[in-house]
N, C-alpha and C positions, 0 to 999 in steps of 0.2 A: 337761237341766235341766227342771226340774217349776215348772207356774205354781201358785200357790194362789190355785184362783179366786175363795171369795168376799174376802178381802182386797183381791186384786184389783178383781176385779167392785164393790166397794163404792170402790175409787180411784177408779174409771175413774167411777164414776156422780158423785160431789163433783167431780171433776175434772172431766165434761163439764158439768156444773151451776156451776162457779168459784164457789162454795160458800168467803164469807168472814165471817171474823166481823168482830164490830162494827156493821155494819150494820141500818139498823132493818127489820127481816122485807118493808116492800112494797119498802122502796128493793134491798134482797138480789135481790126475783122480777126485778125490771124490770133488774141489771146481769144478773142469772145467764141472762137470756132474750138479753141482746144478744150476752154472751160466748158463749156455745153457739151463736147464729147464725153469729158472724164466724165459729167455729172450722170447721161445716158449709158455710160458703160459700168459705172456703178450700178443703178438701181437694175441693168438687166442681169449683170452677174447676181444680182441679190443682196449686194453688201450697204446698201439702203433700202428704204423703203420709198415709193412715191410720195409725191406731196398730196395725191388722193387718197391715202392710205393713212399717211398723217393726222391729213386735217379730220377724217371721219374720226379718228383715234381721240385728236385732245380741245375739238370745236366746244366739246360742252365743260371743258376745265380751263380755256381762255377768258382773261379777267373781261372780256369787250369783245370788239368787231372786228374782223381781220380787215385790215386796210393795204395789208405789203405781204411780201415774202420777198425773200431773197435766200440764197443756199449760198454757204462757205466751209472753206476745210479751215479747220483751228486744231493746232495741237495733233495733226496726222487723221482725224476725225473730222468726217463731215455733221454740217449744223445747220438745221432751217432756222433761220431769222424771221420771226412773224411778227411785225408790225402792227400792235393793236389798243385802238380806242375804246374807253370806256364808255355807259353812258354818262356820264360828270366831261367828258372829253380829255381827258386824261389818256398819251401815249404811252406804252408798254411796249418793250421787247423783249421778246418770249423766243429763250433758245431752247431748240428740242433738237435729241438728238437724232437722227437723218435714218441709224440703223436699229433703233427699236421703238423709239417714238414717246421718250421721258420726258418730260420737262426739266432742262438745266438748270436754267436759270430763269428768273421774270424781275425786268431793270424798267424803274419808270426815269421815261425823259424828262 
């Protein structure tokens, strides 16, 4: 499987930034600074794993290509969002979860 890095690369940077709309641009800095803290002081306490870690884990059981990530807390647990095209082009989103690296769920858009 082939990653496309800057697509990627541009996920992973809005993703680590939790980069949303609506919000007015200082109120945006001040959530996208807390969120990128928690996510870093998770994976150093241990209580996830990195997205390097991950994606070596479940690159050869995604249905396609990664195109996105994004990371969120759902239900008290955090959850990588991976973003992925088939060859047919077909979207898929592949929740795995952040602290062992399982596959939750796979939703085609």
């Amino acid at each position: 499987m082939r990653l496309r890095w800057f697509p990627f690369g541009l996920a992973m940077l809005l993703a680590a930034a939790g980069l949303t709309g609506g919000l007015h641009p200082a109120a945006a800095d001040d959530h996208d600074d807390k969120r990128h803290d928690a996510v870093r002081r998770a994976v150093e306490a241990g209580e996830i794993r990195s997205l390097a870690d991950i994606i070596a884990d479940v690159r050869d059981k995604l249905p396609g290509d990664i195109a996105g990530v994004e990371i969120e807390r759902e239900k008290g647990r955090w959850l990588y969002e991976f973003r992925v095209i088939d060859k047919r082009g077909r979207l898929f989103e592949v929740y795995i979860d952040a602290r062992d690296g399982t596959i939750q769920r796979v939703k085609e858009k």
